[in-house]
N, C-alpha and C positions, 0 to 999 in steps of 0.2 A: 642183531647187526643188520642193517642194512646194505645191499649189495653196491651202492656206492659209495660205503663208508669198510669195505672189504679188499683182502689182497690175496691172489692165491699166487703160493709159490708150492717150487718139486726140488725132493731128494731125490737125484739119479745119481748111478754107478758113475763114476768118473775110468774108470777100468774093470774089465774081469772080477770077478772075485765073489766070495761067502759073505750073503746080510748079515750085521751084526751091530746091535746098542741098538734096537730099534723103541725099547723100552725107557732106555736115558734118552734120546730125543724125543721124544713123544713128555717124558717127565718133566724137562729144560724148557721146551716150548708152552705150557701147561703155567709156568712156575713165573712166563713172561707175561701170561696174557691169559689166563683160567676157560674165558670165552671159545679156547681155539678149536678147531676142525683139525685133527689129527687123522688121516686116513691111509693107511698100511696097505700098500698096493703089491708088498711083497712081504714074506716071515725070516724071522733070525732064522739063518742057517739056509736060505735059498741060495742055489748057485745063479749068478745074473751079467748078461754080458753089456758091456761099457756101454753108458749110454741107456740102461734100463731104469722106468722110474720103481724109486723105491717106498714115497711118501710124498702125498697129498696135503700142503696144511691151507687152510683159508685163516687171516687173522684182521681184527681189526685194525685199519690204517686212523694215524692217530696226526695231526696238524702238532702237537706238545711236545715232541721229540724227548718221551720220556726215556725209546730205546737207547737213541744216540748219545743222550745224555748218558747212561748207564754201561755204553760201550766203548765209550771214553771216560771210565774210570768211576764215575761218581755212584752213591749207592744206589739202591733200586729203590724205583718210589712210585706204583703205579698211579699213574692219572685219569681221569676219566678222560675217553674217547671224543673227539672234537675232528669234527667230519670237515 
């Protein structure tokens, strides 16, 4: 991937609380896009206050709208990446 053909987004805490599924999103995101940058800035079972990040992902951004497609209903079809 090239860094102008990349997007980085964060899991942070939206409240207080115990990390947990850090193993199913890291799976989910993996299952969307194989290439991903998965980065675990915190462990299941950390105590973390609102507002703390939880996960680091970088993925490729795609012009094919193969997510949107996919998250409006239709099946999953991944496309090769188009910068």
């Amino acid at each position: 991937m090239t860094a102008a053909a990349t997007a980085v987004a964060a899991i942070a805490a939206r409240k207080p609380g115990v990390v947990s599924g850090l193993d199913l999103a890291e799976t989910a995101f993996h299952a969307l896009d194989p290439a991903v940058t998965f980065e675990r800035l915190a462990n299941d079972g950390a105590d973390v206050a609102a507002g703390a990040p939880i996960a680091r992902i970088v993925l490729a951004t795609n012009a094919n709208a193969a997510l949107p497609r996919w998250l409006g209903g239709a099946d999953w079809a991944p496309l090769p990446t188009v910068a």
